[in-house]
C-alpha positions in Angstrom: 0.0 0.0 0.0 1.3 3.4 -1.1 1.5 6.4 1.6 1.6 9.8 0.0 2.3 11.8 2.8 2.4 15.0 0.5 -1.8 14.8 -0.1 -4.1 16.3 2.7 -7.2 18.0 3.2 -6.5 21.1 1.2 -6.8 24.8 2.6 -8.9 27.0 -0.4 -9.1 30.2 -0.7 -13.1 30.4 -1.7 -14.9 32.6 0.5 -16.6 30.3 3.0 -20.4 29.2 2.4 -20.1 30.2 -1.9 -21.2 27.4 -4.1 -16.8 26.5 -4.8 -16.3 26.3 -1.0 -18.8 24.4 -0.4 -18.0 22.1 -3.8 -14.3 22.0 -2.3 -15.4 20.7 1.4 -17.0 18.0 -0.5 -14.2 16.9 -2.8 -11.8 16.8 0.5 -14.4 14.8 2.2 -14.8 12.6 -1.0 -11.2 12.2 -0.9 -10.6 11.6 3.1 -13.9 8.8 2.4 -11.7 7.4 -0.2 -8.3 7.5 0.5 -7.4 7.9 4.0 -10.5 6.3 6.0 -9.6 2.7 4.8 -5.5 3.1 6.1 -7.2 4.4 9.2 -9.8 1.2 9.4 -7.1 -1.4 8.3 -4.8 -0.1 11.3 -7.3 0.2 13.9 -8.2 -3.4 12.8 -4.7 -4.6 12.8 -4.1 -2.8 16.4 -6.2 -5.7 17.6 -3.6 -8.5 16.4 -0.8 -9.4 18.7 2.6 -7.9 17.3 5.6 -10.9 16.9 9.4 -9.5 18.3 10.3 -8.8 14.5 11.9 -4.9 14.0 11.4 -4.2 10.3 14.1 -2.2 8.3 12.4 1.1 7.1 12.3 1.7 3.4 12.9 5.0 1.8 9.2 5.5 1.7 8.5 4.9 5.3 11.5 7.2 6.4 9.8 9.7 4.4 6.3 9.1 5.6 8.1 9.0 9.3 9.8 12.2 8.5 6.4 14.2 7.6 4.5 12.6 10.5 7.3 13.9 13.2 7.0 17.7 11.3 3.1 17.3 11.5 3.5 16.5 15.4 6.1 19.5 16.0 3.5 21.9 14.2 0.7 20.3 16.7 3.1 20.4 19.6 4.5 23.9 19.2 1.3 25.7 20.0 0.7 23.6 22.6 3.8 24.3 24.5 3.1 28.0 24.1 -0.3 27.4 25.8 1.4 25.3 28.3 3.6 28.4 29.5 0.7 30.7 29.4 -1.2 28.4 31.4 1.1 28.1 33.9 1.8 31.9 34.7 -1.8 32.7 35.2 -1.7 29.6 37.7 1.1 31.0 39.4 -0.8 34.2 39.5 -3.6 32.7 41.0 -1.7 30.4 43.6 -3.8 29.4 46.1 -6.5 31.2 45.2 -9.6 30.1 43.7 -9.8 32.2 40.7 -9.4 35.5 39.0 -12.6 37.3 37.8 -13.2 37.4 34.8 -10.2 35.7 33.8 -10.0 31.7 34.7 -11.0 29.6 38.0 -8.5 27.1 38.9 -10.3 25.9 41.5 -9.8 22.1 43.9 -11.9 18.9 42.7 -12.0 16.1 45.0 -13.2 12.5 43.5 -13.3 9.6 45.2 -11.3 6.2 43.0 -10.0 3.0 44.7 -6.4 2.7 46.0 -5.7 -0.4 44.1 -2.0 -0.9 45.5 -3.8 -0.5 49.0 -6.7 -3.4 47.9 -3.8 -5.5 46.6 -2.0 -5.5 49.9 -5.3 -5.9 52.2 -7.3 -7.7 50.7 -6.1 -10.0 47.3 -8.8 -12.1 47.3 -10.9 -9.2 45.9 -8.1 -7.5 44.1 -7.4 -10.9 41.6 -11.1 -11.7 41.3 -11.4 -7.8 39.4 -8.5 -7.3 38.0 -8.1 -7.8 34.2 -5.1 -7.4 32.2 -5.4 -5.4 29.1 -3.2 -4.9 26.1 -3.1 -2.9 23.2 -0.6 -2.0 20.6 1.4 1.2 21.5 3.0 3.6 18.7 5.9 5.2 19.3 8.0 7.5 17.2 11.9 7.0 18.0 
């Protein structure tokens, strides 16, 4: 299967709501319904499978499919950081109190949750007949 990273949903320039704005949405959507839900479906179908201990040597077009997915996660993540910082001074503003008006609350939750470490020491009777192991397939960019 062919990944051409160069083709996403395009950006035009059509003032929003005419008749060629509206055209274009559907042409991107025709095209996501086409060519990029399936990849999506067979790896959320393959995620199910157990993986084998196998490392595969990446071809030119993965390392160039790898190369545009890290630059698509820095323009995601830059912003984020930004709004990270930001966040934080107006916390440190606010300290320990509750809010500033008109600007943002930051206020204390409480929730109640099981100590599981605590139920697995006391009482592991209970904590075995509940537990349940889980897996899933983990993607990591190196």
């Amino acid at each position: 299967m062919s990944m051409d990273c160069s083709v996403a949903p395009t950006v035009r320039s059509e003032a929003q709501g005419s008749p060629d704005h509206l055209a274009a949405l559907i042409a991107d959507a025709r095209q996501f319904d086409d060519e990029f839900l399936p990849i999506i479906l067979q790896a959320k179908q393959l995620a199910q499978e157990p993986c084998d201990d196998r490392i595969l040597r990446p071809t030119d077009e993965v390392m160039k499919t790898y190369r545009a997915l890290v630059l698509v996660r820095e323009q995601r993540d830059t912003p984020g950081f930004s709004e990270a910082q930001l966040e934080a001074e107006v916390k440190l503003t606010i300290g320990t109190a509750s809010g500033i008006k008109r600007v943002a609350d930051w206020k204390t939750v409480s929730r109640e949750g099981i100590d599981t470490n605590l139920l697995k020491v006391m009482q592991p009777d209970v904590y075995a007949a509940f537990a349940r192991e889980t897996s899933f397939h983990q993607f990591t960019l190196l």
